[in-house]
C-alpha positions as CSV (number, residue, x, y, z in Angstrom):
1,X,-17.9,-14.6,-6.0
2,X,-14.4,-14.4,-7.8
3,X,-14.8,-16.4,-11.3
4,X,-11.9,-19.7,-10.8
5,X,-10.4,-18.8,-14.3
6,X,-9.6,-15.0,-12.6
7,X,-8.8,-16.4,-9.5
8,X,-6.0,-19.3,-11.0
9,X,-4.9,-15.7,-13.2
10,X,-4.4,-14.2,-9.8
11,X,-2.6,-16.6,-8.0
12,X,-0.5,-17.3,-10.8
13,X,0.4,-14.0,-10.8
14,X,1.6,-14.0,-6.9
15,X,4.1,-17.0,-7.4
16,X,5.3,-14.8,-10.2
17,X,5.8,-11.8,-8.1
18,X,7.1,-14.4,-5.0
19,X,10.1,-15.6,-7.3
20,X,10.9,-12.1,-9.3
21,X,11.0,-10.4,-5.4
22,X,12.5,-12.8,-3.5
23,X,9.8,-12.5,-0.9
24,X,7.1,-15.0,0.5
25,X,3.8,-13.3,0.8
26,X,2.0,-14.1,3.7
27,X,-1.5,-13.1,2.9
28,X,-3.7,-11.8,0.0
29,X,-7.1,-10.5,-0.7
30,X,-9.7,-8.4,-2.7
31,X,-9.7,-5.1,-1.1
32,X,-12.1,-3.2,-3.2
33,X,-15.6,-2.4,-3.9
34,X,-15.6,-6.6,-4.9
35,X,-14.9,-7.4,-1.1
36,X,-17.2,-4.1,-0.1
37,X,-20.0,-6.0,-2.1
38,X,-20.6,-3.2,-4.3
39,X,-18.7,-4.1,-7.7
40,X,-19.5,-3.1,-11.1
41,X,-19.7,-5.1,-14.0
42,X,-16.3,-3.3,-14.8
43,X,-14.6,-3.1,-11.8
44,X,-11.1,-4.2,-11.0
45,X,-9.5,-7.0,-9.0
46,X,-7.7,-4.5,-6.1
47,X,-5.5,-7.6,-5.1
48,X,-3.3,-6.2,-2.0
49,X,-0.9,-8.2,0.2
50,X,1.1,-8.5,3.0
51,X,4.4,-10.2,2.8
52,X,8.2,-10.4,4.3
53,X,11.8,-10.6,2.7
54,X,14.5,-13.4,3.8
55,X,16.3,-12.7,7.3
56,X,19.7,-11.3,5.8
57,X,17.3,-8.2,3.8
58,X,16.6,-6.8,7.2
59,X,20.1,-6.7,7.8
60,X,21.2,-3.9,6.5
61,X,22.1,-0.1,7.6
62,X,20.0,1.2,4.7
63,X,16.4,1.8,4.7
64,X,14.6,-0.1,1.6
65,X,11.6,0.2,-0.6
66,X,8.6,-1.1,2.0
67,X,5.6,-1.7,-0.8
68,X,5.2,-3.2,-4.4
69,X,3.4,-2.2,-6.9
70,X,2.5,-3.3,-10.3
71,X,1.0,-1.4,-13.0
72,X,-2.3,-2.4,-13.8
73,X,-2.8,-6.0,-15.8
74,X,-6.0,-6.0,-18.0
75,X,-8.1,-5.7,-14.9
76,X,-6.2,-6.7,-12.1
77,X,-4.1,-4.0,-9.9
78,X,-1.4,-5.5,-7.5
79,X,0.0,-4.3,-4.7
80,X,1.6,-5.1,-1.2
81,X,3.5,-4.1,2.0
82,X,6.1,-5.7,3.8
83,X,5.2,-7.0,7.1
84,X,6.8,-4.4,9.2
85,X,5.0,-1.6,7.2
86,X,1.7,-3.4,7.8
87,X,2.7,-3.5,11.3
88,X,3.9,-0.2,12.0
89,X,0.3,1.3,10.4
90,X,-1.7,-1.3,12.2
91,X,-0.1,0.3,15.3
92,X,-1.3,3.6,14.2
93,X,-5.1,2.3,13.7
94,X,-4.5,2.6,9.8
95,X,-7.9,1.4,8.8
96,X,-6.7,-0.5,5.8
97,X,-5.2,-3.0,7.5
98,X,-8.0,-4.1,9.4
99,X,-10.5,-3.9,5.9
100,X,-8.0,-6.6,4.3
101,X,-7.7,-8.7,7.1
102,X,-11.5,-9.3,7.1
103,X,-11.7,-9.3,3.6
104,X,-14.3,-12.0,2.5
105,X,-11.9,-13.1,-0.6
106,X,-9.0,-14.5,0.1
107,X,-6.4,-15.8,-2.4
108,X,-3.6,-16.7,-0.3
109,X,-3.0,-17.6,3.3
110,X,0.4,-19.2,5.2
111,X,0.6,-19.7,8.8
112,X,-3.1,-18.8,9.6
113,X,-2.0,-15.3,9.0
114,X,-5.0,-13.3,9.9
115,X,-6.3,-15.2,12.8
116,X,-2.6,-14.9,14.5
117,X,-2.8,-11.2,13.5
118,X,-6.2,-10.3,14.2
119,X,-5.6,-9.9,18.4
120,X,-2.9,-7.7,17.6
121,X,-5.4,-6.0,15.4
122,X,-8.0,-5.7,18.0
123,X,-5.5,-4.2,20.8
124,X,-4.1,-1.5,18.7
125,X,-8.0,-0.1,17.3
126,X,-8.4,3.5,18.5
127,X,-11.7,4.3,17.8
128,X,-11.3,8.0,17.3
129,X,-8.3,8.2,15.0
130,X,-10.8,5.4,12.8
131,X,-13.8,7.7,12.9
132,X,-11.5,10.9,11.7
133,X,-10.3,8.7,9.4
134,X,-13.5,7.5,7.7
135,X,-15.1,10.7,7.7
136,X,-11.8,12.4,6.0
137,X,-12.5,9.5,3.6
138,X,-16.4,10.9,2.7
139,X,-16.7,14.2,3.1
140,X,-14.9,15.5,-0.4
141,X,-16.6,13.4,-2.2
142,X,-20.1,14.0,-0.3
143,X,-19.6,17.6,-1.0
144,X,-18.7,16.9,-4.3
145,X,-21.9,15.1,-4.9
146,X,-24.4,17.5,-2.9
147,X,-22.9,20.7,-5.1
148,X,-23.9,18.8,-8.3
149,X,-27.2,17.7,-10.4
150,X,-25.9,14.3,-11.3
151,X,-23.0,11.9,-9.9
152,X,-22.1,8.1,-10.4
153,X,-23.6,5.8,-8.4
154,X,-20.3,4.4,-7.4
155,X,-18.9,7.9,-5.7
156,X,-22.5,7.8,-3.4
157,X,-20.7,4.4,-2.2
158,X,-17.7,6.0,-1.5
159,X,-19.4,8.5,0.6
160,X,-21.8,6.0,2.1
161,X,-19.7,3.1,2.8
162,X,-17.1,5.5,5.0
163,X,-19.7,6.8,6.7
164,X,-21.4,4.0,8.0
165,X,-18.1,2.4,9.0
166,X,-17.6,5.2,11.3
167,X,-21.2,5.3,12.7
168,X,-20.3,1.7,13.5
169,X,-16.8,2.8,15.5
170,X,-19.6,5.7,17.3
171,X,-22.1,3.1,18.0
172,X,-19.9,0.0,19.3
173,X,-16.3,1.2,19.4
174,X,-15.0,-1.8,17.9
175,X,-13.3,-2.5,14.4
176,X,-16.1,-1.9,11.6
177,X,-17.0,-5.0,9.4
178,X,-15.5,-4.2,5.9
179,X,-18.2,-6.0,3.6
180,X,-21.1,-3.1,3.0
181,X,-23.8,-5.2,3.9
182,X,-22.9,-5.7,7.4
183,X,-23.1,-2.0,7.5
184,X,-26.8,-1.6,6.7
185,X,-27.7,-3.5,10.5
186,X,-26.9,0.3,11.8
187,X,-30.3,1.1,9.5
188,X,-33.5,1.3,10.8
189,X,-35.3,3.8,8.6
190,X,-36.9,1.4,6.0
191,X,-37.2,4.2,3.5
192,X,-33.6,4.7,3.3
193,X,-32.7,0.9,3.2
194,X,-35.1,1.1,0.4
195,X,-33.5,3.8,-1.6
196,X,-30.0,1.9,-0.7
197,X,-31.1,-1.4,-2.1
198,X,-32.2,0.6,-5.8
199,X,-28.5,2.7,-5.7
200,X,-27.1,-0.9,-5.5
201,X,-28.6,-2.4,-8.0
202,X,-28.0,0.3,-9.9
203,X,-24.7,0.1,-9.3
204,X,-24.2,-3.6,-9.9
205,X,-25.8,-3.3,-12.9
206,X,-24.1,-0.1,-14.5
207,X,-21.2,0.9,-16.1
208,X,-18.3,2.6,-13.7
209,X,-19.1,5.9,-15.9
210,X,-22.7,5.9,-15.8
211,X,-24.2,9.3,-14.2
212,X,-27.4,9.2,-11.9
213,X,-29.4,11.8,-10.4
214,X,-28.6,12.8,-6.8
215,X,-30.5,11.5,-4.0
216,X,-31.6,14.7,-1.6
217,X,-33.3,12.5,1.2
218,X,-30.4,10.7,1.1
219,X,-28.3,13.5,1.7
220,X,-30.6,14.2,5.5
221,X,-29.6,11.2,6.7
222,X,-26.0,11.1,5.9
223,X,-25.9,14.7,7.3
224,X,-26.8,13.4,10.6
225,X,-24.7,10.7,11.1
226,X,-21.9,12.9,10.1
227,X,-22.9,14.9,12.8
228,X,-23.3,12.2,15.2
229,X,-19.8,10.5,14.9
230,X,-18.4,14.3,15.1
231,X,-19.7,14.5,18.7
232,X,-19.3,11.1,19.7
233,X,-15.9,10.5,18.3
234,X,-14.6,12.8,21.5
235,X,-15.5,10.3,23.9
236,X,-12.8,7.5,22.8
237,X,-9.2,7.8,24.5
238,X,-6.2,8.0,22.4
239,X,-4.4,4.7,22.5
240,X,-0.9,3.7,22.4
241,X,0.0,0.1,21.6
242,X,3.6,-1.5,23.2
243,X,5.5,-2.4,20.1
244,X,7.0,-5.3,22.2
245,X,3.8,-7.4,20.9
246,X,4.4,-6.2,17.3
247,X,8.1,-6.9,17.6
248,X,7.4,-10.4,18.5
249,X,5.1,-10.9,16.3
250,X,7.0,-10.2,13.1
251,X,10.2,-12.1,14.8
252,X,7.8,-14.8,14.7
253,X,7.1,-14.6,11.0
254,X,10.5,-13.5,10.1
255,X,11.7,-17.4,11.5
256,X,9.2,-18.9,9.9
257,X,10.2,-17.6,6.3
258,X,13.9,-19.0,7.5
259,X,12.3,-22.2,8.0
């Protein structure tokens, strides 16, 4: 999936960014449309990561810089949070966090990181807050494309992907696989599987830049799953998660680093 030569580039890079930061990064994947299954010829490598400082840099009165990031190297785009940030978004049902731990590319793993994390994940899911948070993800973009003649095929994946994530939360209620093909299960319309399958292989074959013609019956169907997770999403309870778990959690971490 991920050539060796760009994977050694990438892992090279981490130690790099390990010494220069004084930090020890506890996991790393793809987070892009190359995890999402859905990458261009072009794309970039989105590698994101989750990592924590030495004991005696949480020590201090002062708040500090919670996040790294690099500019862009040839095609590869860095960036990471520090283990409490991960925590403290994870605890708000940030969906981002949940897409990178299941993330079927990983470069780098200590500790059995995202196993360890992943029932942590799991109890602080609130379905709603994910659904809003897909669907805020789609709809500028869908409206974007159903206003116009022509699009790229790569903004119908950031309408569709979204969208189908959510339907999964309205369906089941649980966490939504992050790789796009998991997605298409929800499917049963054959004709729209069908017109999926040809936008992907356009895609996969294309340039980024390359324009397409829209896709009205595609638009029917995405109107009424739009619709459905709107009424459905109102049946989920908000949740609250006791940060005592989290707390222990990163304590955990934070003595393993010392160690």
């Amino acid at each position: 999936m991920i050539a060796e030569e760009i994977r050694t580039e990438i892992i090279s890079h981490l130690k790099a960014i390990e010494q220069r930061e004084n930090i020890r990064i506890l996991y790393c994947c793809e987070s892009g449309s190359r995890a999402w299954g859905f990458a261009s010829n072009d794309s970039d490598y989105d590698v994101r990561f989750i990592y924590v400082h030495p004991q005696d840099w949480y020590l201090s009165i002062n708040d500090k810089k919670d996040s790294i990031e690099y500019p862009l190297i040839g095609e590869l785009d860095f960036g990471g949070w520090e283990i409490r940030k991960a925590l403290r978004l994870m605890r708000k049902s940030n969906a981002v966090i949940f897409e990178w731990l299941q993330s079927p590319i990983i470069y780098l793993e200590k500790e059995n990181f995202a196993n360890r994390i992943w029932p942590l994940a799991e109890k602080c899911f609130a379905p709603k807050a994910a659904i809003n948070h897909y669907l805020g993800l789609a709809v500028n973009t869908y409206n974007s494309i159903k206003s116009s003649h022509q699009t790229k095929a790569k903004k119908y994946f950031y309408v569709i992907r979204p969208v189908l994530a959510a339907y999964w939360i309205a369906q089941k209620g649980t966490i939504p696989p992050m790789e796009y093909h998991k997605l298409l299960q929800l499917i049963g319309d054959k004709n729209i599987l069908s017109i999926l399958e040809n936008l992907l292989e356009n895609k996969r074959t294309s340039a980024e830049g390359d324009l397409i013609d829209v896709i009205p019956e595609l638009h029917g169907f995405l109107d009424s799953i739009f619709a459905f997770c709107d009424e459905k999403k109102n049946q989920f309870d908000r949740k609250h998660t006791d940060i005592v778990i989290l707390d222990k959690f990163f304590r955990e971490f934070l003595h393993d680093a010392e160690h």
